[in-house]
N, C-alpha and C positions, 0 to 999 in steps of 0.2 A: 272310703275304707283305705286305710296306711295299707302300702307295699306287702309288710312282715306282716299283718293279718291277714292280708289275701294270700300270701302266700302261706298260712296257717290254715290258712281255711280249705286252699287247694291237697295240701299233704293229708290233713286228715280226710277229702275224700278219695282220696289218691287208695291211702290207708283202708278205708272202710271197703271199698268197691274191690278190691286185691284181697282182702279176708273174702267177703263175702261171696268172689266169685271161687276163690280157692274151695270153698265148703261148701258149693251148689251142688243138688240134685237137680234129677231130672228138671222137677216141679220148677225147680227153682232158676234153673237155665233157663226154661219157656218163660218167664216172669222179665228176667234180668235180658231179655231180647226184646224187648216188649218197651226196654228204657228206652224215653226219647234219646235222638242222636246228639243236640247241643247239651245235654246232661251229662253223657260218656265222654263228652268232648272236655267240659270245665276241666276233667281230669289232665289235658296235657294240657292245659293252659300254662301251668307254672313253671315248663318250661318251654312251653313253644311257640307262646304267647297266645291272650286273649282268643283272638281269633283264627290259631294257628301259622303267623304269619312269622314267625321264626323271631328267636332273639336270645343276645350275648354266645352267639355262634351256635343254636341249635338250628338243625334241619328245618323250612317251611314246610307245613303244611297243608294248610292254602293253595289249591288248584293242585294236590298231588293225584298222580294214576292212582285213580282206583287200584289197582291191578297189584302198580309196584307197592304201594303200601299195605296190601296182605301178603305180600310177597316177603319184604323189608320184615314184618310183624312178625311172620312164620322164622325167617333166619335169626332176628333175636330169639324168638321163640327156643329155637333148638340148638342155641349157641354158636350159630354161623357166622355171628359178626362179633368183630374185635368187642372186649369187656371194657370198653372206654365209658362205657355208660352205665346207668340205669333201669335202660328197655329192655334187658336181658330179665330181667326178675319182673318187670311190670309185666312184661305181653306174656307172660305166665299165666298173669292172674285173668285174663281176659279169656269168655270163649269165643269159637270160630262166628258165633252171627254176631258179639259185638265187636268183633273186627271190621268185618264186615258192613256194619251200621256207621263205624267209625268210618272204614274205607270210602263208604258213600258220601257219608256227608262232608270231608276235606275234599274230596274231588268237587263237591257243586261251590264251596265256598269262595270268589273271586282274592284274586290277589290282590 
């Protein structure tokens, strides 16, 4: 798969996954928790690379804390970090357990 498709294919589920969780109920929060973790992950692949191992100057996230990356998630979340990005509107679209699920599985991933 060329570059400009994967990276088409990553935006629309970047896209789809930021609707969907914008519009979640309850029901629908317990469902979208329930996502495996390397499924919620493709979503920063396009830019954080494949396996979260950082590239063209975004943050790794490969062996990142648990901890600081719901940390890091929450201050985009609520506009605590510089608007130099895009993670200010995406960690919007995310609820606390797939942070969470996220947070999990960049910590077990090796560098």
């Amino acid at each position: 798969m060329s570059n400009k498709r994967l990276f088409g294919a990553i935006v629309a589920a970047v896209a789809t996954m930021v609707a969907t969780s914008a519009m979640a109920d309850t029901k629908s929060s317990k469902a979208a928790a329930r996502t495996p973790a390397p499924l919620l992950a493709q979503a920063c692949a396009g830019c954080h690379g494949q396996n979260g191992e950082g590239q063209n100057g975004t943050p790794i996230l490969a062996g990142y804390d648990r901890n600081a990356l719901v940390q890091v998630w929450g201050e985009f979340r609520n506009n605590q970090r510089p608007a130099a990005t895009i993670m200010a509107r995406i960690a919007r679209g995310y609820s606390d357990q797939e942070v969470a699920t996220l947070a999990d599985y960049f910590a077990a991933v090796k560098r």
